[in-house]
Structures are given as C-alpha cells and as structure tokens.
PDB file of N, CA, C and O in Angstrom:
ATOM      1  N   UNK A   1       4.591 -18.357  -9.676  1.00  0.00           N
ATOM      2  CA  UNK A   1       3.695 -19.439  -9.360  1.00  0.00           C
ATOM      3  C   UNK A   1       2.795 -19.020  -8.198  1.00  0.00           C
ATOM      4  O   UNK A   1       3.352 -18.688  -7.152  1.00  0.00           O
ATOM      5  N   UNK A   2       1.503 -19.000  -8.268  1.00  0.00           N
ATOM      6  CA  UNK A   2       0.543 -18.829  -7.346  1.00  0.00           C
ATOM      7  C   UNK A   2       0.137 -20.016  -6.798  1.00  0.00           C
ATOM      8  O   UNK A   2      -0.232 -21.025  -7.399  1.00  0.00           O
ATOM      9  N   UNK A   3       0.255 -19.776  -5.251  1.00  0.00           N
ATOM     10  CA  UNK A   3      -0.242 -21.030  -4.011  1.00  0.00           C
ATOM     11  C   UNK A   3      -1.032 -20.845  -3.207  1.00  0.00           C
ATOM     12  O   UNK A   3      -0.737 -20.001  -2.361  1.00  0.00           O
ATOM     13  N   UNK A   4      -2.506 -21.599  -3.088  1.00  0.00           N
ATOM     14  CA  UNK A   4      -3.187 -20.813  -1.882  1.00  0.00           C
ATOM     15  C   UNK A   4      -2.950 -20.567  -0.457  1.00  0.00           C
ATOM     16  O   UNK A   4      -2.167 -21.325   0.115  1.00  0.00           O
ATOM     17  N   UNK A   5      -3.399 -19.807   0.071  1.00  0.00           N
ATOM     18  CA  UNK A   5      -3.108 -20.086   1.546  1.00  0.00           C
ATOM     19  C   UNK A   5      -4.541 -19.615   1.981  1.00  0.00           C
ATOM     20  O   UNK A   5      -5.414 -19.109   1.275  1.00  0.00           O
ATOM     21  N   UNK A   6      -4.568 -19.969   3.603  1.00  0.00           N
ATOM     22  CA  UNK A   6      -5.792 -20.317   4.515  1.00  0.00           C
ATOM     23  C   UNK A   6      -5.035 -19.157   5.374  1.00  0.00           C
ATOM     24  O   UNK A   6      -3.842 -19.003   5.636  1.00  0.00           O
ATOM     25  N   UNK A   7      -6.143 -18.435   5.696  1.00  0.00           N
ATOM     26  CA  UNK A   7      -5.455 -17.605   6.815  1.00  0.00           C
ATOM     27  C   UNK A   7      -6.972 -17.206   8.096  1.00  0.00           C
ATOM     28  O   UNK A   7      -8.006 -16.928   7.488  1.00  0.00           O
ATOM     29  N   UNK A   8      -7.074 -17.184   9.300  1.00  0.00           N
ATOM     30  CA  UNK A   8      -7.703 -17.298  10.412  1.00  0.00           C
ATOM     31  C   UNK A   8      -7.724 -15.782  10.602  1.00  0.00           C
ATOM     32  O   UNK A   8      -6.678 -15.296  11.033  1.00  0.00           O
ATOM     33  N   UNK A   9      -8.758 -14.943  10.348  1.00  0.00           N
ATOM     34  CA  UNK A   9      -8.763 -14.010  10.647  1.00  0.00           C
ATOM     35  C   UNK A   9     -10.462 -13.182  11.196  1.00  0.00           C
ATOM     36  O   UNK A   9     -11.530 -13.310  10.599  1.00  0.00           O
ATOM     37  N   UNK A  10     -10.226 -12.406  12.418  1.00  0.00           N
ATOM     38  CA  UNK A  10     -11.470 -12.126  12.829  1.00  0.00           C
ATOM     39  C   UNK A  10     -12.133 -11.351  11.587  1.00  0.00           C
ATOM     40  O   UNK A  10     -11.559 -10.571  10.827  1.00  0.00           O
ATOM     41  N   UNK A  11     -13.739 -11.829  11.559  1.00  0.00           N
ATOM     42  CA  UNK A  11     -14.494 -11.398  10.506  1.00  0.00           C
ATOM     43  C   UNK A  11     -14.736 -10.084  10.078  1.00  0.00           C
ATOM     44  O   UNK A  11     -15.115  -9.675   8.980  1.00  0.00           O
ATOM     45  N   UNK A  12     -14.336  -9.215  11.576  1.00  0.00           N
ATOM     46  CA  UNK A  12     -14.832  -7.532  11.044  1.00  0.00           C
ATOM     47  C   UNK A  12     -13.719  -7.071  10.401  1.00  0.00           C
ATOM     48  O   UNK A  12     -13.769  -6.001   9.795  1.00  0.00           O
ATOM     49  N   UNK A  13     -12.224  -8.049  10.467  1.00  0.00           N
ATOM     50  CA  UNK A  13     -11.195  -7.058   9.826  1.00  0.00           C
ATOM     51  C   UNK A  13     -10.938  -7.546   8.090  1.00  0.00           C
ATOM     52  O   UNK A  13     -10.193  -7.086   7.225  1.00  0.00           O
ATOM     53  N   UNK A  14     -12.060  -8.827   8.080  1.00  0.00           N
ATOM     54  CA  UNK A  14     -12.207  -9.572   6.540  1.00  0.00           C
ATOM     55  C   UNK A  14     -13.177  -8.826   6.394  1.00  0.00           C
ATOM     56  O   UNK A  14     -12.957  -8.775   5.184  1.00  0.00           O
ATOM     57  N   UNK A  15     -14.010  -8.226   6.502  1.00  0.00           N
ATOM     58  CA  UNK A  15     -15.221  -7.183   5.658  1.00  0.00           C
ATOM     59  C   UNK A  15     -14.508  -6.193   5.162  1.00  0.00           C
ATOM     60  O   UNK A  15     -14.336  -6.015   3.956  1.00  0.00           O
ATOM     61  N   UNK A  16     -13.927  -5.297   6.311  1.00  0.00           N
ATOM     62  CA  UNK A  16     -13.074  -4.317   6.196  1.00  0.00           C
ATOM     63  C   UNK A  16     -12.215  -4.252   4.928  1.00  0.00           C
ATOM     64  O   UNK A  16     -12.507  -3.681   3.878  1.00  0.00           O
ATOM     65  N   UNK A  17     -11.375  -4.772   5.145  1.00  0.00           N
ATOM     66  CA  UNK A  17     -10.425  -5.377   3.899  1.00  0.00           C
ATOM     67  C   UNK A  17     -11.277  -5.995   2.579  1.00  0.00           C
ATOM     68  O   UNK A  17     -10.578  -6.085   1.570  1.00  0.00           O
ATOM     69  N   UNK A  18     -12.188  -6.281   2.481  1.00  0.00           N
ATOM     70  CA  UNK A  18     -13.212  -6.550   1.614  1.00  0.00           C
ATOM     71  C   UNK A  18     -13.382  -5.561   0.908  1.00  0.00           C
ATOM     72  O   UNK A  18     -13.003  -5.448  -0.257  1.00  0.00           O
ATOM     73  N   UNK A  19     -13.997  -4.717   1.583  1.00  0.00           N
ATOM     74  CA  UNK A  19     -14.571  -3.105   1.232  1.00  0.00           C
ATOM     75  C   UNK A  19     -13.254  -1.914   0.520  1.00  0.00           C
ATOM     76  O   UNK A  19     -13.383  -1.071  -0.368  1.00  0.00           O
ATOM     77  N   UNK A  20     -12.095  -2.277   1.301  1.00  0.00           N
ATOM     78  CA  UNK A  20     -10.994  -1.377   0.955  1.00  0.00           C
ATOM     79  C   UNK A  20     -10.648  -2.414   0.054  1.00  0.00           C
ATOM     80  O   UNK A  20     -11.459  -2.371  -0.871  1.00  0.00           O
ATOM     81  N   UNK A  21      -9.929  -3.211  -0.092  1.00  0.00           N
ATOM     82  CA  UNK A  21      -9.809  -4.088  -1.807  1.00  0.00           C
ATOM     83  C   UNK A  21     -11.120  -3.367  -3.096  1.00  0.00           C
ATOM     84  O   UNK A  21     -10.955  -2.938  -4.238  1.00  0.00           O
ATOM     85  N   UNK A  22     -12.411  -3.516  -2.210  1.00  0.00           N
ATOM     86  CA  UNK A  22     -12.941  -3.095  -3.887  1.00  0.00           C
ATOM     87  C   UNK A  22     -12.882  -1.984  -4.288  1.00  0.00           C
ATOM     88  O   UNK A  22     -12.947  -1.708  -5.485  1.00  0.00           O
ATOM     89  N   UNK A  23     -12.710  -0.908  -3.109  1.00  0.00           N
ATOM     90  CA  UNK A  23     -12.626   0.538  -3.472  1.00  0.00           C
ATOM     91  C   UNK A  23     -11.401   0.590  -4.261  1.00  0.00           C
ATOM     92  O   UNK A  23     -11.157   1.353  -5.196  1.00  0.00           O
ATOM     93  N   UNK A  24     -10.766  -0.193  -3.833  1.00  0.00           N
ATOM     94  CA  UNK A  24      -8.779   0.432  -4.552  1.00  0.00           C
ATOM     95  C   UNK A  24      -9.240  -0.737  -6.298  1.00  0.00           C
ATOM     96  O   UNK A  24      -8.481  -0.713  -7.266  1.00  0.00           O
ATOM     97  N   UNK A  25     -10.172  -1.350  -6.289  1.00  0.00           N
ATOM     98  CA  UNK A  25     -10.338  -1.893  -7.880  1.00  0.00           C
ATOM     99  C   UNK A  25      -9.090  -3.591  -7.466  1.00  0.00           C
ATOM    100  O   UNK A  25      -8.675  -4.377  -8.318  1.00  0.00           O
ATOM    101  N   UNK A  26      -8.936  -3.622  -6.621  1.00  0.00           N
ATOM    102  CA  UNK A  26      -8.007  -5.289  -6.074  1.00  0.00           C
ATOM    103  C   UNK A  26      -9.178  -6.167  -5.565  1.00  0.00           C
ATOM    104  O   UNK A  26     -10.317  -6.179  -5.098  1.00  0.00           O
ATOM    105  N   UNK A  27      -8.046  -6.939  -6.002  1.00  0.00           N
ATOM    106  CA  UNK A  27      -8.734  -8.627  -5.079  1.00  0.00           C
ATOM    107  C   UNK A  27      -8.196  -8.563  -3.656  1.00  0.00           C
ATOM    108  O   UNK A  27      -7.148  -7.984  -3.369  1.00  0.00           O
ATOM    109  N   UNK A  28      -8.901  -9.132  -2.869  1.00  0.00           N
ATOM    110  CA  UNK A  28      -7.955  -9.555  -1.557  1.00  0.00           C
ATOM    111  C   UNK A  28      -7.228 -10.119  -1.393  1.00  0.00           C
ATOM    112  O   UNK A  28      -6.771 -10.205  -0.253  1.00  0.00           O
ATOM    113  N   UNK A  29      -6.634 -10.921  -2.578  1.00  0.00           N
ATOM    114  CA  UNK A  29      -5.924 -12.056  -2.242  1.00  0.00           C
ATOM    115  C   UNK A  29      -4.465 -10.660  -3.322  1.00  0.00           C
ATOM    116  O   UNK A  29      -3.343 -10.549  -2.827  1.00  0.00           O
ATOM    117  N   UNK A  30      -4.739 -10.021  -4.359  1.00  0.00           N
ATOM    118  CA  UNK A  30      -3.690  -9.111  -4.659  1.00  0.00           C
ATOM    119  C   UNK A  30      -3.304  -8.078  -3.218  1.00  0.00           C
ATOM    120  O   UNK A  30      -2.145  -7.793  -2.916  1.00  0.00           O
ATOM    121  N   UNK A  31      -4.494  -7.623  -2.459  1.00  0.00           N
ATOM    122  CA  UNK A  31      -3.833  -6.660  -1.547  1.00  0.00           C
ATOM    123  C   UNK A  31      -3.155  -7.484  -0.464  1.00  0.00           C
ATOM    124  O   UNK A  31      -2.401  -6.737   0.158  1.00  0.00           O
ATOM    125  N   UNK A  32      -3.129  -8.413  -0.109  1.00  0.00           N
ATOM    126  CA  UNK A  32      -2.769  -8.922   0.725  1.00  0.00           C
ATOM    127  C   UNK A  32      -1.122  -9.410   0.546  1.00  0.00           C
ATOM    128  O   UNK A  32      -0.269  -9.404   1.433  1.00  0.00           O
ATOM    129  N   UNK A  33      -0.953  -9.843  -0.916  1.00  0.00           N
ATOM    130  CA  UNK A  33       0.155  -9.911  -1.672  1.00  0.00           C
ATOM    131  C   UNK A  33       0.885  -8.658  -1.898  1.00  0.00           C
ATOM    132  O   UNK A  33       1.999  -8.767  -2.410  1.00  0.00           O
ATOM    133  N   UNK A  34       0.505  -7.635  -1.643  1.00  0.00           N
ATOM    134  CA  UNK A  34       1.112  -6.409  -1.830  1.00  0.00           C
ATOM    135  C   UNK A  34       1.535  -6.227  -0.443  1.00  0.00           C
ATOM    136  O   UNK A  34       2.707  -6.182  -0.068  1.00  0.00           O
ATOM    137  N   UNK A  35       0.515  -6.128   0.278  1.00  0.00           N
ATOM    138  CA  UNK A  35       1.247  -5.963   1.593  1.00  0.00           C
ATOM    139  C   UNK A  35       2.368  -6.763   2.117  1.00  0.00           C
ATOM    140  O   UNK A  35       3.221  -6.188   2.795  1.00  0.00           O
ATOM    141  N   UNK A  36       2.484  -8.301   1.826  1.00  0.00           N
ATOM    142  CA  UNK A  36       3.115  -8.796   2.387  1.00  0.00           C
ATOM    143  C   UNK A  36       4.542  -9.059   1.816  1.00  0.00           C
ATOM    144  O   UNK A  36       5.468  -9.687   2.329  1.00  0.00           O
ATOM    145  N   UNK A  37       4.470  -8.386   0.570  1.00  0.00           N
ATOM    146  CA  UNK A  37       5.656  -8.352  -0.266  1.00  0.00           C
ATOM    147  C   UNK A  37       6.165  -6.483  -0.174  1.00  0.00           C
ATOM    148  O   UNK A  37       6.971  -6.017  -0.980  1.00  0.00           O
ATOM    149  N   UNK A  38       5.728  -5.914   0.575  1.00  0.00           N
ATOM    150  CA  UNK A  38       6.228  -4.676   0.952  1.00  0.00           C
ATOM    151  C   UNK A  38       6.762  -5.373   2.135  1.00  0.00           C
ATOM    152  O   UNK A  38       7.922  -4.960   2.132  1.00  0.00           O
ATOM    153  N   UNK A  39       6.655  -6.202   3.191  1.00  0.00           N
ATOM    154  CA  UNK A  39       6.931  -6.231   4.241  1.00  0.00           C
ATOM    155  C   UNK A  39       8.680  -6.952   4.219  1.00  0.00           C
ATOM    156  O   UNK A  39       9.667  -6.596   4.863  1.00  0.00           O
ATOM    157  N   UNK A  40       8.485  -8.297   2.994  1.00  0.00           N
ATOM    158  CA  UNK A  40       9.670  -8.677   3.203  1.00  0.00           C
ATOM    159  C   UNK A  40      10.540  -8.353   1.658  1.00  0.00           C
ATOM    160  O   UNK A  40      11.321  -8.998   0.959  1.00  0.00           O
ATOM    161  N   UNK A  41      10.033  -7.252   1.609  1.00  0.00           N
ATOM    162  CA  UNK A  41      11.264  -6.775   0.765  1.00  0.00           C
ATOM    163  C   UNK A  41      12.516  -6.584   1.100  1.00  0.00           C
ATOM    164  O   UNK A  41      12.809  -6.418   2.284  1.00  0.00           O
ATOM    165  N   UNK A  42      13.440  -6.575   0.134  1.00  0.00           N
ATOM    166  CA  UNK A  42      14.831  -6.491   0.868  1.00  0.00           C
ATOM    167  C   UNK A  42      15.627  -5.014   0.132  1.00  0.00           C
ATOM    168  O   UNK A  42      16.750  -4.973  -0.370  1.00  0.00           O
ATOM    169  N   UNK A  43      14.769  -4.040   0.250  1.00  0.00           N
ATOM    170  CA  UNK A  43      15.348  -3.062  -0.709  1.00  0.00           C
ATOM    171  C   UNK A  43      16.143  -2.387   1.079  1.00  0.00           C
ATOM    172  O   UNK A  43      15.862  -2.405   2.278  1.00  0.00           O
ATOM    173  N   UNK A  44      17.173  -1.896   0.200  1.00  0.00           N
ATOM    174  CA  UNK A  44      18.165  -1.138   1.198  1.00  0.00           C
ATOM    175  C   UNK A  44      17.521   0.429   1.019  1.00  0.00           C
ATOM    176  O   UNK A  44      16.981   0.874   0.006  1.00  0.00           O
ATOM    177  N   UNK A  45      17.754   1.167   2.384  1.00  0.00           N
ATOM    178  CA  UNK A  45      16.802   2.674   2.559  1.00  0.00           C
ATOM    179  C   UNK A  45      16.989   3.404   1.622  1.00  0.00           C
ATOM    180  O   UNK A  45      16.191   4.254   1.225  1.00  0.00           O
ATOM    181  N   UNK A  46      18.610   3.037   0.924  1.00  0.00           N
ATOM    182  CA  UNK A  46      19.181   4.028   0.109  1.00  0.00           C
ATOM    183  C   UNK A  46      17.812   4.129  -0.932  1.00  0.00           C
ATOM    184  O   UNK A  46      17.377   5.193  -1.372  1.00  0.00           O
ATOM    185  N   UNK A  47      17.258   2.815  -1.212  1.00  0.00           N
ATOM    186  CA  UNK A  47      16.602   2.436  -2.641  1.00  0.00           C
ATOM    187  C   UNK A  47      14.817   2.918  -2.567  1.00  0.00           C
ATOM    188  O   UNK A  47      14.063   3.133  -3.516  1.00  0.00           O
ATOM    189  N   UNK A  48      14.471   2.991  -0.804  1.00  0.00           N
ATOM    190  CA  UNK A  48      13.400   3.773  -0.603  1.00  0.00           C
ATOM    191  C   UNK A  48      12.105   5.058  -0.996  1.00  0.00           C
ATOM    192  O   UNK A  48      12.164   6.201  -0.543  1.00  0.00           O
ATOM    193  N   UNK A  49      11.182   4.641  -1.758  1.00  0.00           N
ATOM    194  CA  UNK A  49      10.996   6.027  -1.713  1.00  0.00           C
ATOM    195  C   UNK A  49      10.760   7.116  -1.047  1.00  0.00           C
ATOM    196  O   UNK A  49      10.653   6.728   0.117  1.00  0.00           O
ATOM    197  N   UNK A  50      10.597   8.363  -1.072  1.00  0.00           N
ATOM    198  CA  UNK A  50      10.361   9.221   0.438  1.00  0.00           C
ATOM    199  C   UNK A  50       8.825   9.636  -0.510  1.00  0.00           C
ATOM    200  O   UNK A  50       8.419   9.743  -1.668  1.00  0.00           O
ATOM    201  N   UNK A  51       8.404   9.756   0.822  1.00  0.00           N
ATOM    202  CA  UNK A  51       6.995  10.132   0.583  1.00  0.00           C
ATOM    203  C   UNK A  51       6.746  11.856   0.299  1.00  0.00           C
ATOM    204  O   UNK A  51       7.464  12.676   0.870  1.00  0.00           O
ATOM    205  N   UNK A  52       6.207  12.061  -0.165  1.00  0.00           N
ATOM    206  CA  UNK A  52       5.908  13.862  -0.184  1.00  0.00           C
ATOM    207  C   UNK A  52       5.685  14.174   1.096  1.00  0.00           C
ATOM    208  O   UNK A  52       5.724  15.401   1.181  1.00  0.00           O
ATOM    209  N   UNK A  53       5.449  13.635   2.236  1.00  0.00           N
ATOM    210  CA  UNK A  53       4.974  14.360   3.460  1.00  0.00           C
ATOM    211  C   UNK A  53       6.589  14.626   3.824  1.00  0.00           C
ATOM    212  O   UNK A  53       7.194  15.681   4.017  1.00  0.00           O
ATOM    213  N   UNK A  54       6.991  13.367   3.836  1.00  0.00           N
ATOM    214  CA  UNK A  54       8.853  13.342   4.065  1.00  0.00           C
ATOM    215  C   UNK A  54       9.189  14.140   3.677  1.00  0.00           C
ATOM    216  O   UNK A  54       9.984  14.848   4.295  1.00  0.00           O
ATOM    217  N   UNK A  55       8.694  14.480   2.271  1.00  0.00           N
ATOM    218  CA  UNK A  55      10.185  15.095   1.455  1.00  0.00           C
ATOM    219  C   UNK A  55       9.902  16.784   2.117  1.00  0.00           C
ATOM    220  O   UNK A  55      10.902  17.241   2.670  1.00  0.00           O
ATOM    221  N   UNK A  56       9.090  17.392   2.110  1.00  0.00           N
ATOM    222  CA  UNK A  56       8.095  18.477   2.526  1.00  0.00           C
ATOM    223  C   UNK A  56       8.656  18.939   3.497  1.00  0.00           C
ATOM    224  O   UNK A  56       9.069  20.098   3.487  1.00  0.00           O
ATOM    225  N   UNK A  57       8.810  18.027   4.685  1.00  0.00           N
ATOM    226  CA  UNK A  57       9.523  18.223   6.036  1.00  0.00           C
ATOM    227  C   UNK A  57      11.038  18.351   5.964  1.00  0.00           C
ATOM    228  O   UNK A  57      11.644  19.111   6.719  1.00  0.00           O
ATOM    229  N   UNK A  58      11.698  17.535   4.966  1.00  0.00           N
ATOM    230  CA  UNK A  58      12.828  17.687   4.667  1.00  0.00           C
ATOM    231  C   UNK A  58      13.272  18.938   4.108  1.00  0.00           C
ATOM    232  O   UNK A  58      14.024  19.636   4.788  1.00  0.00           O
ATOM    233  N   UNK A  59      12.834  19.399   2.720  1.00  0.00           N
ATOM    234  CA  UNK A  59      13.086  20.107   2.422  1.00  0.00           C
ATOM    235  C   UNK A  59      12.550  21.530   2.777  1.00  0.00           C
ATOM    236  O   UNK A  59      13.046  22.440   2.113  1.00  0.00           O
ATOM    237  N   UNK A  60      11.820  21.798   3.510  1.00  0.00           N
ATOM    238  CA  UNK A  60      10.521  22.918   3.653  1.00  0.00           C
ATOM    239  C   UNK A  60       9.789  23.048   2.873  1.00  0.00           C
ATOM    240  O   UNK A  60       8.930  23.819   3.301  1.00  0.00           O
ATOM    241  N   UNK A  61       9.592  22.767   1.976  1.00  0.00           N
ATOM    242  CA  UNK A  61       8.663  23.043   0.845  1.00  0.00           C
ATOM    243  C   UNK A  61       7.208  22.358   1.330  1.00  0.00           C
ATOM    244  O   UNK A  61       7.138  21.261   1.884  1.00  0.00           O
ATOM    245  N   UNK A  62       6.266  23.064   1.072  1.00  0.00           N
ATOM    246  CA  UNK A  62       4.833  22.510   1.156  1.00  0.00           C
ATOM    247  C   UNK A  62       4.166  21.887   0.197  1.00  0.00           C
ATOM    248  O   UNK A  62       4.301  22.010  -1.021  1.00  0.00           O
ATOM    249  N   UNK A  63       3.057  20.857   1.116  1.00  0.00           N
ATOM    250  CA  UNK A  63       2.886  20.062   0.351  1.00  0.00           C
ATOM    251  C   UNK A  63       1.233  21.136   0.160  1.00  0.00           C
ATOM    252  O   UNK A  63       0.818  22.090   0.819  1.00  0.00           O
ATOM    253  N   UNK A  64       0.705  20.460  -0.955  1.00  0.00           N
ATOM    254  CA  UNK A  64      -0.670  20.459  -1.804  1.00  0.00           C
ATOM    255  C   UNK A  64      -1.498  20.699  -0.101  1.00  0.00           C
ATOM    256  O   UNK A  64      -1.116  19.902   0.755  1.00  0.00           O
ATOM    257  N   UNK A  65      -2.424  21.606   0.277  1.00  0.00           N
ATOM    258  CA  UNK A  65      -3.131  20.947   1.420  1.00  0.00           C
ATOM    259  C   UNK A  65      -4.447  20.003   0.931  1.00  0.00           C
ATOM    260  O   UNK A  65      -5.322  19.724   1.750  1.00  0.00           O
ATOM    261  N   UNK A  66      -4.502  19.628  -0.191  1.00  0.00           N
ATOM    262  CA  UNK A  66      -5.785  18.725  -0.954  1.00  0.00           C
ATOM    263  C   UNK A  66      -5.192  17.356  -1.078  1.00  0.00           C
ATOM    264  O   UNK A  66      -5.874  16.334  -1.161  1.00  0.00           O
ATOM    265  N   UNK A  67      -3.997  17.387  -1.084  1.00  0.00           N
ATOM    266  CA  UNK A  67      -3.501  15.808  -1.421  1.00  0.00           C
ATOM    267  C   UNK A  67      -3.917  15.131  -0.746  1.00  0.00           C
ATOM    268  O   UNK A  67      -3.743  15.380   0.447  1.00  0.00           O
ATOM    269  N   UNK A  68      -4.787  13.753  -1.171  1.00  0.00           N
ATOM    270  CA  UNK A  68      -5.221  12.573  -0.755  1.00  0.00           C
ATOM    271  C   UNK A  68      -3.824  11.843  -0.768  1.00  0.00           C
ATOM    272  O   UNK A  68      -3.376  11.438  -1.840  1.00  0.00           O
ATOM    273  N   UNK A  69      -3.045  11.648   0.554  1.00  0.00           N
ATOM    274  CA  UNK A  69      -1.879  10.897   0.321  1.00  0.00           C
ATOM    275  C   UNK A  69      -2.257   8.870  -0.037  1.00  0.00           C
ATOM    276  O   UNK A  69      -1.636   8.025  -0.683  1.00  0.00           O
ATOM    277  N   UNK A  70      -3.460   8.825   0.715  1.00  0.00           N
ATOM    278  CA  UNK A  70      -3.619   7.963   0.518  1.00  0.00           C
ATOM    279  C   UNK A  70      -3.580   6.785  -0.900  1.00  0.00           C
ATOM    280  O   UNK A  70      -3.009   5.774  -1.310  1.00  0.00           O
ATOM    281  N   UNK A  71      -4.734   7.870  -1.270  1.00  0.00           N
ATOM    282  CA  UNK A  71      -4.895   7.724  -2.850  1.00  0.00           C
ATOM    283  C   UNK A  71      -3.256   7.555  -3.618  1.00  0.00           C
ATOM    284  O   UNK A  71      -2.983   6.514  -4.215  1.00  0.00           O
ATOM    285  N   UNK A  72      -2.561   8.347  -3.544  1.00  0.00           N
ATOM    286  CA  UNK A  72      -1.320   8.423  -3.757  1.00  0.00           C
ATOM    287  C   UNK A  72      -0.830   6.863  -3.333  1.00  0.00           C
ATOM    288  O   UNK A  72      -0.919   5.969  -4.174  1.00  0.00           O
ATOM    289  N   UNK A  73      -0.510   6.695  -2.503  1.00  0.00           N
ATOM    290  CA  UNK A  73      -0.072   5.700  -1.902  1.00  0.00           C
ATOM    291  C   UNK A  73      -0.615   4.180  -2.780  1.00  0.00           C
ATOM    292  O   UNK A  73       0.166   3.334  -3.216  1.00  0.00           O
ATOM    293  N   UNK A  74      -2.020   4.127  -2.880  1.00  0.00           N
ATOM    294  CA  UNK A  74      -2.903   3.521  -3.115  1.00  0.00           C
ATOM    295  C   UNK A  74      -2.197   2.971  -4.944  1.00  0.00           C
ATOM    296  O   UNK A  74      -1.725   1.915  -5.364  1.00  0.00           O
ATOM    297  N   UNK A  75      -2.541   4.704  -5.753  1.00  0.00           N
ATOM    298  CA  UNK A  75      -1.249   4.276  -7.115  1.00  0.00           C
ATOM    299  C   UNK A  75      -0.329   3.983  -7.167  1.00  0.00           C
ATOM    300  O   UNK A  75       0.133   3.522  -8.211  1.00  0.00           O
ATOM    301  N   UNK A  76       0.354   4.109  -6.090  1.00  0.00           N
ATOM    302  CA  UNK A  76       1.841   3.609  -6.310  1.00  0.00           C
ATOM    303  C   UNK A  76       1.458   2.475  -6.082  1.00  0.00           C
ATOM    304  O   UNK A  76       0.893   2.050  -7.090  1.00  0.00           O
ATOM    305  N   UNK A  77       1.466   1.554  -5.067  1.00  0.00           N
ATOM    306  CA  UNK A  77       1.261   0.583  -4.924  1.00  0.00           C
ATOM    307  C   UNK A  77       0.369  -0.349  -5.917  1.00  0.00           C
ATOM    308  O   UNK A  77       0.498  -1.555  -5.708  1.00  0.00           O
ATOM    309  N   UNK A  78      -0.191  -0.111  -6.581  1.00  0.00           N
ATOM    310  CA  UNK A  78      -0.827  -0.422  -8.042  1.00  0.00           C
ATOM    311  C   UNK A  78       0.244  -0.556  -9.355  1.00  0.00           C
ATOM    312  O   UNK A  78       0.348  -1.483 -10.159  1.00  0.00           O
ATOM    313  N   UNK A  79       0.996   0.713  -9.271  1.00  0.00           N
ATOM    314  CA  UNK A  79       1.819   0.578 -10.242  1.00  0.00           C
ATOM    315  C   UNK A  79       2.880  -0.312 -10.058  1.00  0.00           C
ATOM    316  O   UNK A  79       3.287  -1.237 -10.761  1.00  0.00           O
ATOM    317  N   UNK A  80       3.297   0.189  -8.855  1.00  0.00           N
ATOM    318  CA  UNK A  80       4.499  -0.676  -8.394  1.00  0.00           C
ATOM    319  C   UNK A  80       4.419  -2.711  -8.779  1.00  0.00           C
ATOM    320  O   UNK A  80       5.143  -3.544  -9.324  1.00  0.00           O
ATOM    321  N   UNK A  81       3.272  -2.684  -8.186  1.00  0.00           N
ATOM    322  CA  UNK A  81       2.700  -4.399  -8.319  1.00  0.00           C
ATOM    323  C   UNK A  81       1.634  -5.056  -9.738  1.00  0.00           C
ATOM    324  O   UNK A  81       0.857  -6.006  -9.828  1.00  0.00           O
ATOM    325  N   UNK A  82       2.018  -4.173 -10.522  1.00  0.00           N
ATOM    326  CA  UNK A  82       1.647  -4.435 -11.875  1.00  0.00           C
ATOM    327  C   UNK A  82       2.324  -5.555 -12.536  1.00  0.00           C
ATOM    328  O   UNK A  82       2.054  -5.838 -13.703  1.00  0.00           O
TER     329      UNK A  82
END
C-alpha cells in the first residue's frame, strides 16, 4: 500500500536528488523508498552483501581499475527493489 508523505527539505538537495533520480531512470519518491528501506532493514550481516571493493581487500584479488562502483551499486539497487 502506497501513502504520501510531505517531507521539508532544503531546495539545493531536492534539485540534486532530482537530477540523480533521472539519471538512475527513478522517481524520487522510488529513490527515496529505496533508501529508506535499506536503512531499516533488518537483514543480519551474515545476510549482507560485500561489495567488490570489500571483497578485493579481503581477499587480495584486484578489482577492474574501470569499475564504475557506483553504477554497480546503482543496479543492484534497481534490481534488488524491483
């Protein structure tokens, strides 16, 4: 069930977020829902994913030096909230 909410926020960080929602192909009102449902998730660390920069450092292995982690980040979070 979707509910609106009102939220008070200074205008340069609502453009901002404007601009990064359309680049990633989201609404603001989906990225904002993504974020805030990463925040109160209740997954235990075990269930975490590790990021390639993590895993890289962990294991020694190198990462890509071209990887846009972001971008990365950006699909998961797309897929994930599909």
């Amino acid at each position: 069930m979707n509910t609106k909410l009102t939220l008070k926020l200074d205008q340069e960080v609502i453009e901002r977020a404007k601009k990064y929602a359309s680049n990633q192909k989201l609404s603001l009102s989906k990225l904002v829902e993504a974020y805030l449902q990463s925040l109160t998730s209740k997954k235990d660390t075990d269930e975490l994913e590790i990021s390639p920069f993590v895993r890289s450092i962990s294991t020694g292995k190198k990462i890509a030096p071209d990887l846009d982690y972001k971008e990365e980040y950006s699909d998961h979070l797309l897929e994930k909230y599909k």
